[in-house]
Every structure is written in C-alpha cells, then in structure tokens.
TITIMAR-729439 format. One line per 5 residues: number of its first residue (from 0); their letters; for each residue x negated, y negated, z of N, C-alpha, C. Coordinates in steps of 0.001 Angstrom, whole numbers, plus 524288, in hexadecimal, padded with zeros to 5 digits. Example, Ala and Ser with C-alpha at 12.3 -4.5 7.8 and 13.67 -1.06 7.14 Angstrom:
! TITIMAR-729439
0> AS> 7CC7A/8163A/81E78/7CFF4/81194/81E78/7CC70/80CE4/81E78; 7CDCE/808CA/81BA8/7CA9A/80424/81BE4/7CD9C/7FFE2/81EBE
***
This chain:
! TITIMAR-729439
0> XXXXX> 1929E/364B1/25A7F/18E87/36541/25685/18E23/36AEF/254AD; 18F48/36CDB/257F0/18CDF/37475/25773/19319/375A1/253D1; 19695/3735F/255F3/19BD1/373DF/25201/19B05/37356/24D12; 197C0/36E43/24DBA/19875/36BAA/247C5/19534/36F59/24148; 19189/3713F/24565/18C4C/37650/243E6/18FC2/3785D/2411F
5> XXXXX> 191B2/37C5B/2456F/1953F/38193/2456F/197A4/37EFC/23F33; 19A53/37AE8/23F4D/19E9E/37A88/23A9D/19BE4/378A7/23547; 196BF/378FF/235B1/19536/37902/232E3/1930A/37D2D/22EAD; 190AE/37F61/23346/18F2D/385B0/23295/19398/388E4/22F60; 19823/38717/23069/19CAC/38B26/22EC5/19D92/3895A/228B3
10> XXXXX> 19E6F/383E9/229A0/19DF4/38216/224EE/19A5D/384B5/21EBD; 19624/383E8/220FE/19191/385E2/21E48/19376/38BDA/21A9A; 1949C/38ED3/2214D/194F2/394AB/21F32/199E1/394DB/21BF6; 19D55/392CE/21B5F/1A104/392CA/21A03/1A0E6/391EC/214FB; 19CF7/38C44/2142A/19CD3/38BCC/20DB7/198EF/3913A/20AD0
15> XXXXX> 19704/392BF/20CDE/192BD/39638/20BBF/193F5/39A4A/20A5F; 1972D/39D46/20F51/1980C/3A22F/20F11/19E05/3A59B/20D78; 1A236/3A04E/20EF8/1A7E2/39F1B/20F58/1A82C/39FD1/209AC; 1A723/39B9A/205AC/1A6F0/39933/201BB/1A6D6/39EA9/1FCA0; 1A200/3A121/1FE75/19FB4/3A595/1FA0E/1A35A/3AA69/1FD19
20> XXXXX> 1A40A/3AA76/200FE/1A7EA/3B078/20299/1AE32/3ADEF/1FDD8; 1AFC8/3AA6F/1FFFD/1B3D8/3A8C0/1FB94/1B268/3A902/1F5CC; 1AD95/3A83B/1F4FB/1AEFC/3A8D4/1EF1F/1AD3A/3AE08/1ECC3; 1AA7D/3B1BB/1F121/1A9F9/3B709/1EFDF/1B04F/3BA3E/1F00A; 1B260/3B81D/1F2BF/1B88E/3BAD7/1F386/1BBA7/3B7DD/1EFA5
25> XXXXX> 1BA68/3B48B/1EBFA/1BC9A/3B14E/1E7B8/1BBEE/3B3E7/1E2D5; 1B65F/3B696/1E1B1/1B56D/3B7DB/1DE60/1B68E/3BD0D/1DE1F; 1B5EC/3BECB/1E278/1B81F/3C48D/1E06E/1BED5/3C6F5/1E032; 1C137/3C252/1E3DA/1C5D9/3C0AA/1E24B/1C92C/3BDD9/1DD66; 1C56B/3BBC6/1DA8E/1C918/3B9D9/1D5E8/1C88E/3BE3E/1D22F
30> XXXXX> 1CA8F/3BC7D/1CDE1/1CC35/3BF8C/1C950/1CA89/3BBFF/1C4A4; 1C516/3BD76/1C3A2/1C36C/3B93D/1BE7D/1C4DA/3BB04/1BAEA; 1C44E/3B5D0/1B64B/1C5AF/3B776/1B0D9/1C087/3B6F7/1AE9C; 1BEF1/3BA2C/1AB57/1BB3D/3BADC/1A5C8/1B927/3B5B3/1A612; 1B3DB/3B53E/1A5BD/1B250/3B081/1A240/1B1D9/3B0C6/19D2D
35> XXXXX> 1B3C8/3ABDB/19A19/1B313/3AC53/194F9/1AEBF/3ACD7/193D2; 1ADB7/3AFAE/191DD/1A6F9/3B063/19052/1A666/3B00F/189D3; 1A232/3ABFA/187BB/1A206/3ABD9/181F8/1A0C0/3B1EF/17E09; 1A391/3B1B5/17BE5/1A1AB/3B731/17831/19D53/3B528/17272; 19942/3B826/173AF/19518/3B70B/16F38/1982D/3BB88/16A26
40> XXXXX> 199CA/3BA23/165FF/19A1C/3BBA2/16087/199A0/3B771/15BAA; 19CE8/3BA97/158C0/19A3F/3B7E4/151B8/19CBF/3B360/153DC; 19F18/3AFBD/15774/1A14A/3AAD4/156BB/19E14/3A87E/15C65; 19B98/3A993/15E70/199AF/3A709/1621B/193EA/3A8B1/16461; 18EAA/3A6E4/163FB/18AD8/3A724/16578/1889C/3A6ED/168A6
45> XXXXX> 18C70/3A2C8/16DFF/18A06/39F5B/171DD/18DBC/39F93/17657; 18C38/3A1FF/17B1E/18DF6/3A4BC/17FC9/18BE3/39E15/184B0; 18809/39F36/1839E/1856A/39B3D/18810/18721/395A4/18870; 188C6/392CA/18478/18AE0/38DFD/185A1/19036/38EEB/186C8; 194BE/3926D/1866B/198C0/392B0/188D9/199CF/3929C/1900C
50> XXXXX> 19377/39455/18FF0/193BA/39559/19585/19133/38F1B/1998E; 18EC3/38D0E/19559/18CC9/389B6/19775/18C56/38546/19869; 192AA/38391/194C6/19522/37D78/192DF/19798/37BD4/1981A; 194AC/37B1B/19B6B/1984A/378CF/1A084/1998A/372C9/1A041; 19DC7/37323/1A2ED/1A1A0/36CA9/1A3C0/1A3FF/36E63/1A889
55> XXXXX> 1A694/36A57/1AB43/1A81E/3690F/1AE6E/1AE5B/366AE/1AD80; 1B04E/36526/1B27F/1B492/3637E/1AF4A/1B63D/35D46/1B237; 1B109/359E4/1B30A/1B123/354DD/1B4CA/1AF0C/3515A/1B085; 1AD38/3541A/1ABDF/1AA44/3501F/1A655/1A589/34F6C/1A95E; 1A138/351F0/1ABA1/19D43/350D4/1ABD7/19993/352C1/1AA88
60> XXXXX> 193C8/35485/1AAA2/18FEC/35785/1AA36/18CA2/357EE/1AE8C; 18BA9/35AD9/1B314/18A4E/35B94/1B813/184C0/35CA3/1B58A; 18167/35DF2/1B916/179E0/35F8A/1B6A4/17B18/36351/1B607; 17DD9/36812/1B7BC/17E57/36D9A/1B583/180D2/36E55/1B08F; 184AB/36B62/1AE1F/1880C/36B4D/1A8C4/182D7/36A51/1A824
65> XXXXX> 17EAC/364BE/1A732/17BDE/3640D/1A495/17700/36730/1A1C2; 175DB/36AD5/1A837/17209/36F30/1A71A/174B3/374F0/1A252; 17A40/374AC/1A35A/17AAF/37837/1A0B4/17B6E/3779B/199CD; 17B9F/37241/1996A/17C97/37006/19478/17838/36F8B/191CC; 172C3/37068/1949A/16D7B/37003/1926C/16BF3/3761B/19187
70> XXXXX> 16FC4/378DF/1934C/16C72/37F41/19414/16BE3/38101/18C32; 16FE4/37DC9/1892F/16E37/37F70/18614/16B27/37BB5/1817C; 167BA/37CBB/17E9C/1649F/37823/17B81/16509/37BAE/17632; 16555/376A3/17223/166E2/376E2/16BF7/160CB/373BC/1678D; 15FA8/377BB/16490/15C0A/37676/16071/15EAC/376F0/15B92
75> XXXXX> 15DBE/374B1/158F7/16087/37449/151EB/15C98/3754F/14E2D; 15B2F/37799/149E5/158C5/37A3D/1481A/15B84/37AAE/141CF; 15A11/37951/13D54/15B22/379EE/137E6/15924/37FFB/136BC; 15C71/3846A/135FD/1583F/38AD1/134EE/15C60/38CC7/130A6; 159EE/390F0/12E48/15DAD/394A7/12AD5/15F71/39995/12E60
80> XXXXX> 16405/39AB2/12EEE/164EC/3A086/133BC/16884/3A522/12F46; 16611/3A8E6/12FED/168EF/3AD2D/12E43/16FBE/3ACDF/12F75; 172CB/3AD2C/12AEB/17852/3ACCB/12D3F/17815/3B306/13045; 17675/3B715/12FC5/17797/3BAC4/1327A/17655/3BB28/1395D; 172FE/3B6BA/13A29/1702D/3B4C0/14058/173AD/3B24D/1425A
85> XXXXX> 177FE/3AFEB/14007/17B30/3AE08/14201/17F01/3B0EF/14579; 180B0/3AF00/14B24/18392/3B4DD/14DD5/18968/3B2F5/14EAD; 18AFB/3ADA1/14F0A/18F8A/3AB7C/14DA5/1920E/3A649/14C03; 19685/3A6DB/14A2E/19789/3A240/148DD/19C01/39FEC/14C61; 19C2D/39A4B/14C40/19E4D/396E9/14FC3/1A6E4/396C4/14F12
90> XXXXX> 1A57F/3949A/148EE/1AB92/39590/14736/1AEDC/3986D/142F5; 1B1F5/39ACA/14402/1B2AE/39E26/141AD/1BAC4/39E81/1446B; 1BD4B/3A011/13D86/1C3C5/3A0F4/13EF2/1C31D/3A4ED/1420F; 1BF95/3A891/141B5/1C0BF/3AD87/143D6/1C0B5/3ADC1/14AC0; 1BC95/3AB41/14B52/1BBBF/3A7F6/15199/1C0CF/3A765/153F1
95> XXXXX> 1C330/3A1E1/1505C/1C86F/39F72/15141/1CD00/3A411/15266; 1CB92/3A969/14E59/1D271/3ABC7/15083/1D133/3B017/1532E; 1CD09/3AE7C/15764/1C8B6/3B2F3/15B92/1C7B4/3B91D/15AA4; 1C554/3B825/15694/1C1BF/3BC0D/154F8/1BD3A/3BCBC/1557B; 1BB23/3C06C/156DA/1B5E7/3C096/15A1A/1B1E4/3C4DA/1568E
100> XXXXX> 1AE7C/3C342/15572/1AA08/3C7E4/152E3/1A2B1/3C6DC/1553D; 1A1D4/3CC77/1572A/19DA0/3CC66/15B3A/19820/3C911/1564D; 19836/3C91F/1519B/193F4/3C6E6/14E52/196C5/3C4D6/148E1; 193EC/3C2FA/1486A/19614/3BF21/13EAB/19542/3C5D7/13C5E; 192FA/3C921/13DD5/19292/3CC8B/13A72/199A6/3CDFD/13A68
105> XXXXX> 19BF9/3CFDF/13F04/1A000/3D313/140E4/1A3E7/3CF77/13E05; 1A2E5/3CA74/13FBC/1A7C6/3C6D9/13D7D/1A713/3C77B/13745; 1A352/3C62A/13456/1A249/3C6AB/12FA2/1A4B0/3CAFD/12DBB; 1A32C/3D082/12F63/1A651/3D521/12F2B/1AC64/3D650/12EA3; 1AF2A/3D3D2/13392/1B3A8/3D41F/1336A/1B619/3CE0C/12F0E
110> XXXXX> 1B2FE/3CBCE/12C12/1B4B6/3C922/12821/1B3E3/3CAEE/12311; 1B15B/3CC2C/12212/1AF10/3CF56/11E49/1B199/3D4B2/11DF4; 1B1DC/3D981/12154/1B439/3DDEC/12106/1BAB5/3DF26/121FA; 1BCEE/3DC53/125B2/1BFF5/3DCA6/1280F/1C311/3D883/1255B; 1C35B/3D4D5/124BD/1C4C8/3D171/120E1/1C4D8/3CFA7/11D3A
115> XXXXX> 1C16A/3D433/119BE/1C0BB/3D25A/1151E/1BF40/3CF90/110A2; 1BBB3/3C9B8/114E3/1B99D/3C728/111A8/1B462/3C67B/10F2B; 1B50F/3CAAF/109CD/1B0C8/3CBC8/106F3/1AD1D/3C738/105D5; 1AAA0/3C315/10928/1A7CA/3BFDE/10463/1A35A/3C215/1057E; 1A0A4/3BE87/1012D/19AA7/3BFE7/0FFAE/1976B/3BCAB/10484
120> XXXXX> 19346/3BDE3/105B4/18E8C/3BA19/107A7/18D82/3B4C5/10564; 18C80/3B3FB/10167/18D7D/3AFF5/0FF4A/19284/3AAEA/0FE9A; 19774/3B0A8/0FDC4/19BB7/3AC26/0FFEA/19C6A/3A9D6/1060F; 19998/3AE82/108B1/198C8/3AC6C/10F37/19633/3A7CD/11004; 192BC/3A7DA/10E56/18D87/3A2E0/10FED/1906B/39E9E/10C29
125> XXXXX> 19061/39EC4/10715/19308/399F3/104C9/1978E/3983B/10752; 19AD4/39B4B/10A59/19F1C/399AC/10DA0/19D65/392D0/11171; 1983A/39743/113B8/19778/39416/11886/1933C/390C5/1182B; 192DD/38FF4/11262/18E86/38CA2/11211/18CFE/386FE/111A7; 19217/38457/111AF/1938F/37EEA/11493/19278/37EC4/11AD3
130> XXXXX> 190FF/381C0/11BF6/18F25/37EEF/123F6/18924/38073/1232E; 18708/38055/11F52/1811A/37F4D/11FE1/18007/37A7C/120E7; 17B57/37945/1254E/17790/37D03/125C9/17C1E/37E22/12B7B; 17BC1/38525/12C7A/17E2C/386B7/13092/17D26/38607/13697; 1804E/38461/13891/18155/38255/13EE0/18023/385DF/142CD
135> XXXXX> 17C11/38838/1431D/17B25/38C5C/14745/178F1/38B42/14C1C; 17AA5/38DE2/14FA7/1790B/38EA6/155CF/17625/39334/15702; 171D0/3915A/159FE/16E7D/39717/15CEC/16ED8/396B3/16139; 17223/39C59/163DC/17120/39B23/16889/16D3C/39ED5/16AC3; 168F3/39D32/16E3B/165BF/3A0C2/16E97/16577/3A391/1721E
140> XXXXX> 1687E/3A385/176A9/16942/3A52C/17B44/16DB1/3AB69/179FC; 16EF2/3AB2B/175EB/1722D/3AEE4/172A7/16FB9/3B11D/16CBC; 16D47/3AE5B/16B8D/16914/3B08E/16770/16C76/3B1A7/1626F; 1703D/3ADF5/16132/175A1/3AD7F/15DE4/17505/3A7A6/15A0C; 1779F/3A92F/155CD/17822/3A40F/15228/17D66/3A2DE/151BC
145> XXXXX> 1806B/39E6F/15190/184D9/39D84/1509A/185CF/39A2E/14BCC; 18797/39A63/14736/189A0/395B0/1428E/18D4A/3927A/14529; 18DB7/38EA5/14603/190EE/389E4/147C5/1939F/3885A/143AA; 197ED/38B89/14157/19B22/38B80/13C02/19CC6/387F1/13BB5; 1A069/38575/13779/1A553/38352/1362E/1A922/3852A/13436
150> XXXXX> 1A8AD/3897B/12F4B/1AAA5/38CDF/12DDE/1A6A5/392E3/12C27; 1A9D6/395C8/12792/1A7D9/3992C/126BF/1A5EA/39DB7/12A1A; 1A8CD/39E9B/12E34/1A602/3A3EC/131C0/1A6EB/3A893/12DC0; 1AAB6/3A9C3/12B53/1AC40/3AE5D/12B13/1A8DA/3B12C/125D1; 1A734/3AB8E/12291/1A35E/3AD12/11E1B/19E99/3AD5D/12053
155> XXXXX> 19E10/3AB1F/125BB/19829/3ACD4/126A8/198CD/3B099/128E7; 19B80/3B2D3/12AAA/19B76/3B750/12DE0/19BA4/3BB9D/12A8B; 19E0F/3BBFA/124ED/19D29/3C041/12170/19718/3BF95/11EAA; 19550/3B9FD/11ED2/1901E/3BA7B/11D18/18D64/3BE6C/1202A; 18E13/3BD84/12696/18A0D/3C0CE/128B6/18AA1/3C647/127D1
160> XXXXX> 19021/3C7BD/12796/191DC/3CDC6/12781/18FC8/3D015/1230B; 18E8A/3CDAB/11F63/18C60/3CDA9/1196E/1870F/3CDA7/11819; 18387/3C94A/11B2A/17DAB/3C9A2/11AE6/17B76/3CCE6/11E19; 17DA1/3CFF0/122D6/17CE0/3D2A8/12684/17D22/3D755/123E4; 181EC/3D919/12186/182A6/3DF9F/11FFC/17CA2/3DFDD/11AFB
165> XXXXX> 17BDC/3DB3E/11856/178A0/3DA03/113EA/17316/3DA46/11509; 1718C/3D957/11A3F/16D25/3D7A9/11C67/16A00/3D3CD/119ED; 16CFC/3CF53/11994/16B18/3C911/115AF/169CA/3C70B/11B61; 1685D/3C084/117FD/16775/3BDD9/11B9B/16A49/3B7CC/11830; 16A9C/3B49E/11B6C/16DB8/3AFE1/11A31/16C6F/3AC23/11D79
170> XXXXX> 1688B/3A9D0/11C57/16701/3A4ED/11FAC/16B0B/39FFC/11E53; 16C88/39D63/12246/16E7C/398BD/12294/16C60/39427/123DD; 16C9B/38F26/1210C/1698B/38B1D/12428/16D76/38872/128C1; 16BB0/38625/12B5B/16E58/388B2/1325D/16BFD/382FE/13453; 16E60/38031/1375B/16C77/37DD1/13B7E/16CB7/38205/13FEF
175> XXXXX> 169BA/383E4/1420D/167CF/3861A/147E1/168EE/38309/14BB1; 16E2C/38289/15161/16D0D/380C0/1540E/16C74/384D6/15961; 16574/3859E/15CC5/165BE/388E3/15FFE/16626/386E3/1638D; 1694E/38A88/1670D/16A5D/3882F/16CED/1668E/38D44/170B7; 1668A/38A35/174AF/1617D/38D8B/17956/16466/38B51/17CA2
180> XXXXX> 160CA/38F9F/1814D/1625E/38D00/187A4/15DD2/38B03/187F4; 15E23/385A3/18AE2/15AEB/3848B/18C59/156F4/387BE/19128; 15433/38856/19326/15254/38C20/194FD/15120/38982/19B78; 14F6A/38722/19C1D/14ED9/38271/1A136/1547E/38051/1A538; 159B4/37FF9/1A0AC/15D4D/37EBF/1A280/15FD0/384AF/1A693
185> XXXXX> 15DCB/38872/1A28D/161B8/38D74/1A40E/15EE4/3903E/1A83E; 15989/38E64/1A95C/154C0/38F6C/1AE23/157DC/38D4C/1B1E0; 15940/38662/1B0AA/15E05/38364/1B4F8/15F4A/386C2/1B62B; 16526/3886A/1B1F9/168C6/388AB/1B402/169CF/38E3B/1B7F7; 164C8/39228/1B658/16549/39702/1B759/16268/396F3/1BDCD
190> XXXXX> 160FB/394B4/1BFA8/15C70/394EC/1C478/15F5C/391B9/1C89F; 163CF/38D92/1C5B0/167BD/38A74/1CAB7/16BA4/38C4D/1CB84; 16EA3/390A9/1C978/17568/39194/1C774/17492/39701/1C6C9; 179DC/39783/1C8F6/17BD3/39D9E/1C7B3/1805D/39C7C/1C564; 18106/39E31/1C162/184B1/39BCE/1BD54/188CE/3A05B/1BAFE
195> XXXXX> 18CF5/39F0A/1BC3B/19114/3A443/1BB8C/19511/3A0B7/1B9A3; 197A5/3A27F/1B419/19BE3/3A229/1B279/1A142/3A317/1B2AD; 1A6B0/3A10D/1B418/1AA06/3A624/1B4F7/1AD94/3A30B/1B28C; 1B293/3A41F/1B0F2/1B68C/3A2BE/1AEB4/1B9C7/39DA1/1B155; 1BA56/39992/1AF05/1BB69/39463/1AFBF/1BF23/39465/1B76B
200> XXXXX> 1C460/39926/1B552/1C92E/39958/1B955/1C7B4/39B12/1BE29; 1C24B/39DF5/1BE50/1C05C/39F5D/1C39F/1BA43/39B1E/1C7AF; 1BA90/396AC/1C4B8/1B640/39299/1C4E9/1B721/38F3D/1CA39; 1BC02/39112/1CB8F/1BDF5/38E76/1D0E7/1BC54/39035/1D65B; 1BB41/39807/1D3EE/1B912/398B1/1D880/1B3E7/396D6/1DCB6
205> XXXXX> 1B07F/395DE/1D886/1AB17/39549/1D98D/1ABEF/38FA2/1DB2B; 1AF8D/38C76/1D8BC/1B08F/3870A/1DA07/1B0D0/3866F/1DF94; 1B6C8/38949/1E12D/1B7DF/3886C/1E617/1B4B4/38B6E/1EA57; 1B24E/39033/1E941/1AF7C/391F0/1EDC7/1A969/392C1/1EFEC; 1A6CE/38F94/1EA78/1A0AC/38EE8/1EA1C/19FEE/38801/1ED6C
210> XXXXX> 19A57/389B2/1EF3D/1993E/3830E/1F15F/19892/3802C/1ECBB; 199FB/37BC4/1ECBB/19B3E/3773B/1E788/195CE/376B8/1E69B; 191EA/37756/1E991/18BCF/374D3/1E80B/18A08/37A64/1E5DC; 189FD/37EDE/1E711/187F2/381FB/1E407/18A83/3849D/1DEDB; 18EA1/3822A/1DE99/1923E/3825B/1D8FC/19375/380C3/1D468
215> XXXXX> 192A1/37F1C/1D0DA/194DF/37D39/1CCE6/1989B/380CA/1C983; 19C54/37F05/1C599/19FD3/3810C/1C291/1A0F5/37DA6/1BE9E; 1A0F1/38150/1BAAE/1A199/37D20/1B42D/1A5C6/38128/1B2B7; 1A974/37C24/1AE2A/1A9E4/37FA5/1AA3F/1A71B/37FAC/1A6A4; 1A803/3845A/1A31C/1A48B/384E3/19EEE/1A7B6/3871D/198B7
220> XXXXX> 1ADA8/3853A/198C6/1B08A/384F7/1954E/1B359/38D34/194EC; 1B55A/38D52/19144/1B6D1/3942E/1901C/1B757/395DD/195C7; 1BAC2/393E4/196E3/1BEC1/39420/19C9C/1BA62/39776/1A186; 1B3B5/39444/1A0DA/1B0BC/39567/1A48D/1AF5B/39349/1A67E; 1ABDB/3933D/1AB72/1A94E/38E3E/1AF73/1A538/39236/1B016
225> XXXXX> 1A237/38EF0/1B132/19B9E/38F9E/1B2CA/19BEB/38E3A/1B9CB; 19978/39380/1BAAF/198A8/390E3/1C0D0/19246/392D9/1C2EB; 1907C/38D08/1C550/18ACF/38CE4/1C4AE/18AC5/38B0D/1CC52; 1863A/38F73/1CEBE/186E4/39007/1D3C4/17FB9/38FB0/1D422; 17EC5/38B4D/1D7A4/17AE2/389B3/1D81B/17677/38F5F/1DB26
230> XXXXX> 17127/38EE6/1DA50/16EBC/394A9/1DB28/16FB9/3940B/1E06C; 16DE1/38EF0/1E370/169FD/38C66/1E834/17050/38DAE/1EC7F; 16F65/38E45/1F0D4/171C0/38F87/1F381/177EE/392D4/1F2ED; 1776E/397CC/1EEFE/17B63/39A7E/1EF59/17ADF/39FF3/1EFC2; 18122/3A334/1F229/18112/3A76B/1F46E/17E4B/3AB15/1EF31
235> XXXXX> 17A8D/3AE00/1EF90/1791F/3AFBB/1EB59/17B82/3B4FC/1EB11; 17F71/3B7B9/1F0EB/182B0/3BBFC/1EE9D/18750/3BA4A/1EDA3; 18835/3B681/1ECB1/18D0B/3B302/1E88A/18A39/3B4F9/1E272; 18743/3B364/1E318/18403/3B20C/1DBA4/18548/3B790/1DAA9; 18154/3BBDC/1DCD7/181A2/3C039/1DB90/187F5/3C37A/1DA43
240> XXXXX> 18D3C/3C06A/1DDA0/18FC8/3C303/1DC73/191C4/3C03E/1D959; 191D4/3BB09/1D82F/193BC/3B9C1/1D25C/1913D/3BC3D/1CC3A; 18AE6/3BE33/1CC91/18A4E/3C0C4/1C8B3/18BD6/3C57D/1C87B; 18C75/3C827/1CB31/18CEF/3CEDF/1CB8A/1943E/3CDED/1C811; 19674/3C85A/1CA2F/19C5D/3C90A/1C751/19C6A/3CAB0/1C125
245> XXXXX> 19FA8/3CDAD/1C1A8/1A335/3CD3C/1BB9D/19FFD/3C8C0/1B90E; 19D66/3C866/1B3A8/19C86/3C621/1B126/1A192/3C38F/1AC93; 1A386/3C5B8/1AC57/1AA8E/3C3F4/1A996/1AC57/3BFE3/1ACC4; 1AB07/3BE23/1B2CF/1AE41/3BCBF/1B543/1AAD1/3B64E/1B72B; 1A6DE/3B905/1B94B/1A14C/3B5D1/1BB4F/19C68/3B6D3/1B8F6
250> XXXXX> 199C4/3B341/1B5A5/197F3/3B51E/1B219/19262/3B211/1B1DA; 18DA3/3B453/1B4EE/189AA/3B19B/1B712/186B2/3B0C8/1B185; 18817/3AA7F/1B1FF/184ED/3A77F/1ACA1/17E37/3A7A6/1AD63; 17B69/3A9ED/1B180/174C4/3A8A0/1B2B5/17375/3ACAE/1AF3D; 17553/3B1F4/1AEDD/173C7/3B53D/1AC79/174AA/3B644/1A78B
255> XXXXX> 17820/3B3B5/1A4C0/179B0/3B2E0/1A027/17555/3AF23/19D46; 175EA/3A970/1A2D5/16FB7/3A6A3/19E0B/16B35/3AA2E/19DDB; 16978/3ACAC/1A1D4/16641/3AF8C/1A0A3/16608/3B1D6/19D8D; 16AA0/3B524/19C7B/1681D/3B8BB/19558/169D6/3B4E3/1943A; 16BAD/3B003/1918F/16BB6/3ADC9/18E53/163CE/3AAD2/18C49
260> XXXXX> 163B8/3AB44/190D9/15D6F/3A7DF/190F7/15996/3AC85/18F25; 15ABB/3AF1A/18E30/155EE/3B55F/18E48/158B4/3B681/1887C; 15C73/3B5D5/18684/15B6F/3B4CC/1808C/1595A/3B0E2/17D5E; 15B17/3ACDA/18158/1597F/3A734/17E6D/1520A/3A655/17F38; 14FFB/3AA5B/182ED/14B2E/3AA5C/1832F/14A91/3AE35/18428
265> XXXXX> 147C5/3B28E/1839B/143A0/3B79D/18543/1406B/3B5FE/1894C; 13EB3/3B11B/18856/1390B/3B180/18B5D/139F5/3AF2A/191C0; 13FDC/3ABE6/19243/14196/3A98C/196E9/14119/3AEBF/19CA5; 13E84/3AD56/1A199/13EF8/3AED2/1A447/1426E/3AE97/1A87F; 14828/3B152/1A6ED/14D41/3AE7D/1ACAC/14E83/3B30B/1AF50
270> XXXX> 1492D/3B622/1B284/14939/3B944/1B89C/14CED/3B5BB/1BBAA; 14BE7/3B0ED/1BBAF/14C3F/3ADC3/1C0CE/15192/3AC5B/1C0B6; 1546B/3AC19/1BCFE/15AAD/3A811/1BD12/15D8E/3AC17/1C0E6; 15EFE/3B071/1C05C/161CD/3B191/1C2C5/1633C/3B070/1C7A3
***
C-alpha cells in the first residue's frame, strides 16, 4: 500500500513539476518565428478579428470557439460620413501588387503626384458613384472607418488627397455597419484565460508539454494558433515568463484586449483582467 502511495506521489510531482521544467527548457531552447501580426493602413482597419477567428481542425465548434465568435457584435445604421473619415479601403489593384500606404491621404498622394493622375474632385466622386449608398465598417475598438469597395480606390483616394489639401467636406450616403466588443464576453474571456498567440509551427510545444486540461490550442488562420491556458490551477511563474517573452514571438493576447476595450470604452474598468 505505502508502495502504491509512494508511486503515486511521484506521479503527481512529475506531472507538475517534470512537465513545466520541460517546457521551460523548450522554450528557451527553440528558435521561434515572427508572428504574423495584422498591419493597420489605408487597406486594412481591423486587427482584432484576425486574431480571433478560431477553428479547429475536427469541423466542430467547442464552447470556447463559440465564446469567441460572440466577442464581437454588429449594428447597421443608414448615415451620411465624411469621405475624408474614412481611414481605409478594402479593395484596391494597388493592395493586389503589395503596396502598402500608412493612410488614403499618402496613397491618394502617390496617385495624384507621383503618377500623375491629374483628375478633378468631381471626376473622383462621379467615378465612384455607382456603389452608393457606400458599404462602410466601424470598427470601434480601433476608432477607424473602412469603404467595403468594389471598385474605384484609386479615384477615391485622390478625392481625399484633394478635399484634404482643400479643407472641403464630402458627405456620402453610407450604410454604417458598426462592429463593438461585446463587453461581458471579453470580462469571460479575460478573468478565465491567459491567452498568448504564437506562430502556427511552434503550437506543438505547448501541445506536447502542457496538462491537456489546462490547455487549449486553436488555429486562428495567417499561419497562427491561439493558445488559451486556463487561470485556475496554473504555474503562475510559467505565465509571467510567457509575458515578459519577445512579443514577435509570444504575444500575450489579455493585454492587447485590454487596450482594445479602453478605446472601445473610456469608462470600462479592467484593473482586474490581468
């Protein structure tokens, strides 16, 4: 009986203490790669759902896919929006042969100056004035507008370079669609999970050397996985040294919703998530 103890006891320590010495000598032993991380410019508005589209790779939806699929909520709204409020657009050739510009002003600029194409304001907007009423996204957690094009970037983009140097204004009639975090879900998700991102090829580690019950792992598409480590019974100088990592490498998603939530509200109080 006292054997049987003993082999139990070892057992125990073993998963406990065995387990996290291996994956502390794992991690500082591998050689990660970069996470892709979304870049906010004139072609992209929206950082937070890249991070947060989790799947699996059995076709199912577990309660955590589900919670994270609610974190964000959509209102639709008929408004007129300044084309100059607008901070990017969706499609665009220039996108396609990866060209990158930090705002519509810059892109507008390098179409207009750099290329030469003199039109008027008027020939801009009459360009694009078949996708009325315009397809826009708010995201508010980013405090950004996006046009959900079909065509025409490059005439709107000299519009802005044009009403901007002019100091006009150009209202558009707009379907508004705003997106929010929900605020209750991200209380969830922030008070159960320590939630760190890292690049898809290194998702094995945490696989093979974390206990299966305090673990989960998603992917989350753009060659990343989400790895979500339950609060309630874990080494918390594990946690600490996964945040102190390289953010390029391991990239603690709790603190990210947080400023994401403290734009999307002023008045939210999140002392406590961490």
């Amino acid at each position: 009986m006292q054997r049987k103890i003993k082999d139990i006891y070892l057992f125990i320590l073993k998963k406990l203490f065995f387990n996290e010495f291996t994956l502390y000598k794992k991690l500082i032993s591998t050689n990660f790669k970069e996470i892709n991380h979304p870049t906010i410019n004139c072609f992209n508005s929206d950082d937070l759902y890249l991070y947060i589209d989790i799947y699996n790779n059995y076709g199912y939806n577990d309660e955590i896919q589900k919670e994270f699929s609610k974190l964000i909520i959509e209102e639709e709204y008929n408004s007129t929006i300044d084309l100059k409020c607008i901070d990017s657009i969706s499609n665009s050739k220039s996108k396609s042969a990866g060209y990158e510009f930090d705002t519509i002003y810059s892109f507008g600029k390098n179409i207009y100056i750099d290329k030469k194409c003199k039109w008027t304001i008027d020939e801009c907007i009459e360009h694009i004035s078949d996708e009325e009423p315009y397809d826009v996204y708010y995201y508010t957690w980013n405090n950004r507008y996006k046009w959900s094009n079909g065509d025409g970037s490059h005439h709107f983009a000299v519009a802005n370079f044009l009403l901007t140097n002019e100091n006009m204004n150009y209202n558009l009639n707009s379907k508004i669609r705003k997106r929010s975090i929900d605020i209750s879900i991200a209380q969830k998700l922030l008070c159960t999970y320590y939630m760190f991102v890292v690049n898809s090829d290194h998702r094995y580690i945490f696989n093979e050397y974390s206990l299966i019950d305090t673990l989960k792992s998603y992917d989350i598409g753009n060659g990343n996985s989400m790895i979500l480590i339950y609060k309630e019974n874990i080494d918390y100088f594990l946690i600490e040294f996964l945040i102190k990592f390289n953010q390029n490498y391991i990239f603690y998603f709790n603190n990210y919703l947080i400023k994401k939530l403290k734009i999307h509200t002023a008045n939210l109080d999140v002392r406590d998530f961490h």
